[in-house]
VEXKE-918980 format. One record per residue (C-alpha): residue in three letters; x, y, z. Coordinates in steps of 0.25 Angstrom, whole numbers, padded with zeros to 4 digits, always signed. Example, Ala and Ser with C-alpha at 12.3 -4.5 7.8 and 13.67 -1.06 7.14 Angstrom:
REM VEXKE-918980
Ala+0049-0018+0031 Ser+0055-0004+0029 
***
This chain:
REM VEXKE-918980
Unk+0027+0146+0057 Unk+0019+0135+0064 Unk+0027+0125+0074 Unk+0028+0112+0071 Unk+0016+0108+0078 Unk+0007+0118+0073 Unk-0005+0114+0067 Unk-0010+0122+0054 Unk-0024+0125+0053 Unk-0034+0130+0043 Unk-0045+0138+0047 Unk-0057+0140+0036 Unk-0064+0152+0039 Unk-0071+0163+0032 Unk-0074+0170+0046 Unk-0063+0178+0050 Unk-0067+0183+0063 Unk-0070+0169+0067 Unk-0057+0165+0060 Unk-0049+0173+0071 Unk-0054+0166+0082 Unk-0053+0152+0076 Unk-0037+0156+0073 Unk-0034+0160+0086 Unk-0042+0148+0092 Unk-0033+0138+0086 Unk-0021+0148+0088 Unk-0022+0146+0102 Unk-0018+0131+0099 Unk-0007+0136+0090 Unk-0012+0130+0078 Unk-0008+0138+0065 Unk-0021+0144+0059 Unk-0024+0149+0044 Unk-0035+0155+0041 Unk-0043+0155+0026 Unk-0058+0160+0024 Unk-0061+0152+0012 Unk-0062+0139+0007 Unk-0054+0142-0003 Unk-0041+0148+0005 Unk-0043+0137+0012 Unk-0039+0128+0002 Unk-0028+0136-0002 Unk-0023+0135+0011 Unk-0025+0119+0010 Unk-0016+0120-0004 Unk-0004+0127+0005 Unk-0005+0118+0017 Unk-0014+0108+0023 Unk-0018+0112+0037 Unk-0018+0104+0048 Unk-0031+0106+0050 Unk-0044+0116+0046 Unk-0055+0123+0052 Unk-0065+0125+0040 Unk-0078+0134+0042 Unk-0089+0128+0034 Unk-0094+0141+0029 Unk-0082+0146+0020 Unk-0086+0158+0009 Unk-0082+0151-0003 Unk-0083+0138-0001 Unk-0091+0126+0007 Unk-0083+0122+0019 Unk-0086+0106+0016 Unk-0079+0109+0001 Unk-0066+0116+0009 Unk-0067+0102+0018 Unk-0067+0092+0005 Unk-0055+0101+0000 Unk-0045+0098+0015 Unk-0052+0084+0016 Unk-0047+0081+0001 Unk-0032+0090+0002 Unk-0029+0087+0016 Unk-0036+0075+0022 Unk-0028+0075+0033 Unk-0032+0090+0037 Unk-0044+0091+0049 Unk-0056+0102+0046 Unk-0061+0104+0057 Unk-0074+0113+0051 Unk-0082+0125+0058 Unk-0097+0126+0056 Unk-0110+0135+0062 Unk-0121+0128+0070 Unk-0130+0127+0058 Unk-0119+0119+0049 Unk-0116+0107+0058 Unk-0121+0099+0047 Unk-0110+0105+0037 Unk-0101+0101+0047 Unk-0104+0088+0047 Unk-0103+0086+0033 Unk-0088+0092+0035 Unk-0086+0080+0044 Unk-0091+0070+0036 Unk-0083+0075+0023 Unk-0069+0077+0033 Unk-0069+0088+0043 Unk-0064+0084+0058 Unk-0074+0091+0064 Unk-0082+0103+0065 Unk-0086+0116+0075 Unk-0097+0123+0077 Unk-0095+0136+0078 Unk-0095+0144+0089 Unk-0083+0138+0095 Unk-0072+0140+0104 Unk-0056+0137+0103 Unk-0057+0126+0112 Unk-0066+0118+0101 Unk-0059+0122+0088 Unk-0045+0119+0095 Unk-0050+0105+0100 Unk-0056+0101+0087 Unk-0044+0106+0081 Unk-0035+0098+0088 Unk-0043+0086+0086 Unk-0043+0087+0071 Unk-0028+0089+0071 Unk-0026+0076+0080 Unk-0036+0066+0071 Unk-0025+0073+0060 Unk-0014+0069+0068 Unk-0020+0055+0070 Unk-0023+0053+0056 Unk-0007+0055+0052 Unk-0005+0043+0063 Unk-0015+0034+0058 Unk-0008+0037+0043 Unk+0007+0034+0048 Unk+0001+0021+0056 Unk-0007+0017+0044 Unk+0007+0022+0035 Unk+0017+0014+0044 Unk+0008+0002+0049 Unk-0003-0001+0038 Unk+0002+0001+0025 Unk+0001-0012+0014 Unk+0009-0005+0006 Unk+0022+0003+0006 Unk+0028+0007-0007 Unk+0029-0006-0017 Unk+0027-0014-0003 Unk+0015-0020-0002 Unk+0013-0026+0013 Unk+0005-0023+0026 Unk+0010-0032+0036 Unk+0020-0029+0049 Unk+0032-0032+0043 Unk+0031-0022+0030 Unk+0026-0013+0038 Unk+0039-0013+0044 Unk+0046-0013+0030 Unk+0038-0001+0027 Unk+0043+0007+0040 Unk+0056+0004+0039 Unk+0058+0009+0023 Unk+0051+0023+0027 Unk+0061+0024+0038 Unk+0074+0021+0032 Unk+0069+0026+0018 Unk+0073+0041+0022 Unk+0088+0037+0026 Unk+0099+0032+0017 Unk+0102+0021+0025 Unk+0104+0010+0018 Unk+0092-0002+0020 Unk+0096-0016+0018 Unk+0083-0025+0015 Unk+0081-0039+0017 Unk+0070-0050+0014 Unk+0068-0062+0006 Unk+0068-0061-0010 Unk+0053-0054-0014 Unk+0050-0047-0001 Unk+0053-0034-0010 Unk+0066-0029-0003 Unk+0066-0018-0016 Unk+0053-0015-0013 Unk+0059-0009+0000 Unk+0071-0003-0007 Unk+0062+0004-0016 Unk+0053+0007-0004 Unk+0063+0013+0003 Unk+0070+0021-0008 Unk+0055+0028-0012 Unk+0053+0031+0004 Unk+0066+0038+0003 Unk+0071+0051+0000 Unk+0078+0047-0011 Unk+0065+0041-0020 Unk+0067+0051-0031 Unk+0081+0044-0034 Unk+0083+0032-0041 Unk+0080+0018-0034 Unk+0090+0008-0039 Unk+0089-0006-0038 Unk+0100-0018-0039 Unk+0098-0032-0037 Unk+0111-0036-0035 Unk+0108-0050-0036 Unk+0104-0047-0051 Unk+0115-0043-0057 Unk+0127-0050-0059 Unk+0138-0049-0050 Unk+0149-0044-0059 Unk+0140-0033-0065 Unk+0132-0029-0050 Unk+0145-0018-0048 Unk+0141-0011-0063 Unk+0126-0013-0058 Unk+0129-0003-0045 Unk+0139+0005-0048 Unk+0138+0007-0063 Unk+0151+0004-0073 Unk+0158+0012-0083 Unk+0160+0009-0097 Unk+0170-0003-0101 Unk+0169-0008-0087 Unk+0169-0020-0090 Unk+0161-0029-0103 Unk+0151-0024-0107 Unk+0150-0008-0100 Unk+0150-0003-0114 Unk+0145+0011-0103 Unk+0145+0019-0091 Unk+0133+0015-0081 Unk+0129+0019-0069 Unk+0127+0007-0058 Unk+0114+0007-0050 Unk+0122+0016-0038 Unk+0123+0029-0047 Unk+0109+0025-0053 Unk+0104+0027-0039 Unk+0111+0039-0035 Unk+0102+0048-0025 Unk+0093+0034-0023 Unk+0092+0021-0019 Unk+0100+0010-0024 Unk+0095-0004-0019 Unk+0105-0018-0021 Unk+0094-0029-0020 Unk+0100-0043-0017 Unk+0113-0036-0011 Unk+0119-0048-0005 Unk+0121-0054-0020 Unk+0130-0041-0023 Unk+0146-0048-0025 Unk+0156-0043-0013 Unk+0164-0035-0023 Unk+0152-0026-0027 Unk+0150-0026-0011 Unk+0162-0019-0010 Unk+0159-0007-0019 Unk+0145-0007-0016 Unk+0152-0005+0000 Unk+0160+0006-0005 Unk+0148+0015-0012 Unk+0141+0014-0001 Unk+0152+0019+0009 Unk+0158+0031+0000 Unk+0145+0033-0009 Unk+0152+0031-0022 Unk+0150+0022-0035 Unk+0160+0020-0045 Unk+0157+0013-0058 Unk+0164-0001-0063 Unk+0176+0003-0072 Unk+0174+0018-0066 Unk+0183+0026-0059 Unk+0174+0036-0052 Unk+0167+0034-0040 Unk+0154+0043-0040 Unk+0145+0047-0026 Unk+0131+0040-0027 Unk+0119+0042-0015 Unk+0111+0031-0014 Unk+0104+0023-0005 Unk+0106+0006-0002 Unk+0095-0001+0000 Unk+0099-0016-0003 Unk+0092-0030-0001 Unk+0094-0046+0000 Unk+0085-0056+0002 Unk+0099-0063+0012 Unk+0104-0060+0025 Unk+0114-0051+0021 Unk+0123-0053+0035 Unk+0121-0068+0031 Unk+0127-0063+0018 Unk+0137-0054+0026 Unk+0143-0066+0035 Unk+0142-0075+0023 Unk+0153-0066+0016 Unk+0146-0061+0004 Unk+0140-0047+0008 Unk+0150-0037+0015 Unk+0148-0035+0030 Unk+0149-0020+0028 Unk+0141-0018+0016 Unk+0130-0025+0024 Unk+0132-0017+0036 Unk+0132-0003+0026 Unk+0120-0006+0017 Unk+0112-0014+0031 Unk+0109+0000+0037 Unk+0094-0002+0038 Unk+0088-0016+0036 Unk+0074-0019+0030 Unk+0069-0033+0029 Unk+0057-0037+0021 Unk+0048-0047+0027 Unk+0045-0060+0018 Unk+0031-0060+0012 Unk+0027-0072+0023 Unk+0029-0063+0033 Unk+0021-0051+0028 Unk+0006-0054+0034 Unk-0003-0055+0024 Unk+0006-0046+0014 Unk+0005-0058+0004 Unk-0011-0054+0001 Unk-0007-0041+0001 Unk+0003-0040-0008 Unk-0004-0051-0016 Unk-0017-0042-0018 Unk-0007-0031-0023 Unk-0002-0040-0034 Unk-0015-0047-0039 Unk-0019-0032-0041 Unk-0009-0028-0047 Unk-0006-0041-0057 Unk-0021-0042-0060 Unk-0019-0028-0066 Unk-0007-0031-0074 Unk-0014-0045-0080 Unk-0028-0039-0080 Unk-0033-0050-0072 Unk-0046-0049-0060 Unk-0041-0051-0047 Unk-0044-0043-0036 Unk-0040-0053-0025 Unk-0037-0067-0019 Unk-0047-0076-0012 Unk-0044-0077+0002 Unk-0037-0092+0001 Unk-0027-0086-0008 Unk-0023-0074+0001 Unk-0021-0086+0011 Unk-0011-0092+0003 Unk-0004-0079+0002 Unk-0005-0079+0016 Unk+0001-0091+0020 Unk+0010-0092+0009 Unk+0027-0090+0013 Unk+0030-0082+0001 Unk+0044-0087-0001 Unk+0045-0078-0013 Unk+0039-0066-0006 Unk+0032-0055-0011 Unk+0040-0057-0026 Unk+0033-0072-0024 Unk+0018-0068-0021 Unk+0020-0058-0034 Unk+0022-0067-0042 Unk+0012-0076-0037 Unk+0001-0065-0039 Unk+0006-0063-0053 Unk+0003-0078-0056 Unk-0010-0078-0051 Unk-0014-0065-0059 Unk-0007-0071-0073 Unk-0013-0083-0072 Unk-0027-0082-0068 Unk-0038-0073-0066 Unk-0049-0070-0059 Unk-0056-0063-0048 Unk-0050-0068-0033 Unk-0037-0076-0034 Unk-0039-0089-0032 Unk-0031-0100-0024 Unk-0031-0109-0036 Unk-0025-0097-0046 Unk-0012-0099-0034 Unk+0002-0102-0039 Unk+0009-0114-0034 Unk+0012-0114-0022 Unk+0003-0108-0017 Unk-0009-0114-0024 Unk-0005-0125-0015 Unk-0007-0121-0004 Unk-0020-0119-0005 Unk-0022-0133-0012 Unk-0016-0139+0000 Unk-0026-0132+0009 Unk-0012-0125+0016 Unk-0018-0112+0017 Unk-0031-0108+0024 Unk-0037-0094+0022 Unk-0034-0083+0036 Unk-0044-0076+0042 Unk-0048-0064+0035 Unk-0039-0052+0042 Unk-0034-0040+0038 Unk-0037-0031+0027 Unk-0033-0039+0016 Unk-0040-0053+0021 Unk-0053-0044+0020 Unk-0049-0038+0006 Unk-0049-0055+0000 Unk-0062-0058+0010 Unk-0069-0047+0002 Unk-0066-0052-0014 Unk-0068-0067-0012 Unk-0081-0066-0006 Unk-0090-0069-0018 Unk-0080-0071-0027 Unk-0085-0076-0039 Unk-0081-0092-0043 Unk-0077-0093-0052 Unk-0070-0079-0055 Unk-0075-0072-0069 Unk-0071-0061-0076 Unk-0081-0048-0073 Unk-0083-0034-0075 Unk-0072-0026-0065 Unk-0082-0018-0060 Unk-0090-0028-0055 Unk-0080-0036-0049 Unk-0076-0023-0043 Unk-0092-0020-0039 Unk-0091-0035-0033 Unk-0078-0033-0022 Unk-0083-0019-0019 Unk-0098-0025-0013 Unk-0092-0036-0009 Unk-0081-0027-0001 Unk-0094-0019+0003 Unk-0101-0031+0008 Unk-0088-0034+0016 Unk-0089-0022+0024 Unk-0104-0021+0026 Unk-0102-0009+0014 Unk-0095-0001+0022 Unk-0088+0008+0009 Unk-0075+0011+0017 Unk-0072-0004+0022 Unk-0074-0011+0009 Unk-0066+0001+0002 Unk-0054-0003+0012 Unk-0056-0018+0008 Unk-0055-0016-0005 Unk-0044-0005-0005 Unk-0052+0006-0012 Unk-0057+0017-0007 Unk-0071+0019-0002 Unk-0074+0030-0013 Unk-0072+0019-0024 Unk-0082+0011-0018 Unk-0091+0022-0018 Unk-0090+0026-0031 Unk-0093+0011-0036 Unk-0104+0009-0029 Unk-0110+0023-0034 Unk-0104+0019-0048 Unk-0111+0004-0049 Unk-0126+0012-0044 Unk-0125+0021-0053 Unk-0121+0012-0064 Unk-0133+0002-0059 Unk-0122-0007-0056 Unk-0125-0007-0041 
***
């Protein structure tokens, strides 16, 4: 079997004897080389395991070589061809550039020149995995339910996928509405255990005299009113997560017991006798300083210290960057959907507010204040005077001043107000939708890709539009 570090590649070539020599060319590098003569074995081949790269002949028996190419560009994007092609078929080879391949080889050649091309396609492979995990890690807007591109969530997001594999448990902190269950649910669906139940308690919720039934379940005749057996939120999440949202409201007596299931692993119901093994994993929350609780008296020191394993803080919404605009697109989208309203974006004095706003209610807040605007009104671009109060009167007061246009969601508002229509009607979608696409065209001096990128969509949708509205005479 090949080592570790053995590269798997595919040669494609009906030649036989010329097949030998290439084989012990790239043998000599200690690649491992399998060999097919057809298209079609090589994509049976591709069906078994995708190779770190190919070498494909042009000139196949049964197939066209460019068809063979589509076929690894769309099942294994990531796979190099490197394609082999006569003197007289440098234009062939072109075309395998321009539909994928990494490069090409006339033939006659030598090992020296299939090796070195070999190893340069195999490295843009390796750099194409970097660029994914730096884009993964560092430059993601979103992460799960989480929605956020700024330093600090980035952070957030790095820190779940680290501890999500252990069974350590993670204490989260932040202000009320930064989504702290969010991050618990985050964590359990990164985890090993996301096929087991996620269960959540607010302990703040649920009255304190009935919080004991709610964790560890109570048998019948407990006490008024357990007219049957029921299983508390613990046994419910057997083999999962169970996450105690608002911890430090949780009464000292229920402390205790919680303590003790954590240290021996076992619940016993109210009025029960029998204690029962439960796996689970802790995540818990609070919007207080829980070692502020701890010295005050009212949360014990060592439940803190047993549950405070690994600590994750969500940043408020005033310090997340521009996250504001971000997470406020997301919902406008969304809500516009749900009431069957038009808006497809903010006008760039709005976005200002957002930005310049404190957001003492967080994320939970600027939902709410999305949904308002969507109920209430309509139209094509929010406008500052569709705002709620108090953030209307910031504008009003002239306290806010739009930024200067930076990053990608700046550009994103640039391109729907210009020439927004005043006042805003109701029109055909597709027209409206015609309208932002040229205008995203204009933008980017109709370059496809870039005015894709501003709008989110992919360059293909553009495409098809454009050939749709011709064709329709709509153009």
């Amino acid at each position: 079997m090949a080592g570790a570090e053995t590269k798997n590649i595919l040669l494609i070539e009906d030649t036989v004897p010329l097949a030998r020599v290439y084989v012990e060319y790239m043998r000599a590098e200690s690649y491992h080389v399998s060999h097919v003569e057809t298209g079609r074995a090589a994509l049976e081949a591709l069906s078994q395991e995708v190779p770190d790269a190919v070498v494909l002949d042009l000139k196949l028996p049964d197939m066209d070589g460019l068809d063979v190419l589509r076929h690894f560009r769309e099942r294994a994007p990531d796979t190099s061809v490197v394609v082999i092609t006569a003197h007289g078929s440098v234009n062939s080879a072109v075309d395998a550039m321009r539909q994928g391949a990494f490069d090409f080889i006339v033939k006659p050649f030598n090992a020296a020149r299939l090796n070195v091309t070999l190893r340069n396609a195999l490295e843009r492979k390796k750099l194409a995995r970097i660029v994914e995990v730096y884009r993964k890690n560092l430059d993601r807007d979103r992460f799960y339910d989480f929605i956020g591109a700024g330093s600090e969530m980035q952070a957030v997001y790095r820190t779940i996928e680290s501890v999500a594999a252990s069974k350590a448990s993670v204490f989260i902190t932040g202000e009320s509405g930064t989504g702290k269950e969010l991050a618990a649910d985050a964590i359990h669906r990164a985890s090993p255990r996301r096929g087991r139940p996620f269960i959540a308690l607010n302990c703040a919720a649920i009255p304190k005299d009935l919080l004991e039934s709610e964790i560890f379940g109570h048998v019948k005749g407990a006490f008024t009113g357990a007219t049957a057996d029921r299983a508390g939120a613990a046994m419910s999440a057997d083999g999962g997560t169970l996450f105690l949202d608002e911890l430090c409201e949780m009464p000292l007596d229920v402390q205790v017991k919680l303590l003790r299931f954590i240290q021996t692993g076992t619940v016993q119901a109210v009025g029960g006798s029998k204690a029962e093994r439960v796996d689970v994993r802790f995540v818990c929350a609070t919007n207080r300083d829980p070692l502020a609780e701890v010295e005050a008296g009212r949360f014990r020191e060592d439940l803190y210290y047993r549950l405070h394993v690994v600590p994750l803080h969500l940043p408020a919404l005033r310090d997340r960057e521009d996250d504001a605009v971000l997470i406020a697109r997301h919902f406008l989208k969304d809500y516009s959907a749900e009431e069957g309203r038009g808006f497809t974006g903010f006008l760039p004095e709005v976005e200002a507010v957002f930005r310049a706003y404190d957001w003492p209610g967080n994320v939970r807040q600027l939902q709410n204040v999305v949904r308002n605007i969507v109920v209430l009104h309509d139209g094509l671009l929010v406008e500052p005077g569709m705002l709620p109060e108090p953030l209307k009167s910031r504008v009003t007061e002239g306290a806010v001043l739009p930024p200067a246009v930076s990053r990608r969601e700046a550009v994103n508002a640039t391109v729907l107000a210009v020439d927004a229509p005043q006042p805003v009607t109701v029109r055909p979608l597709w027209l409206v939708e015609k309208e932002l696409i040229q205008l995203a065209l204009r933008q980017c001096g109709d370059d496809v890709p870039k005015a894709a990128a501003l709008l989110e969509i992919s360059p293909s949708t553009i495409y098809r539009k454009l050939q749709q509205w011709k064709a329709e005479g709509r153009r």
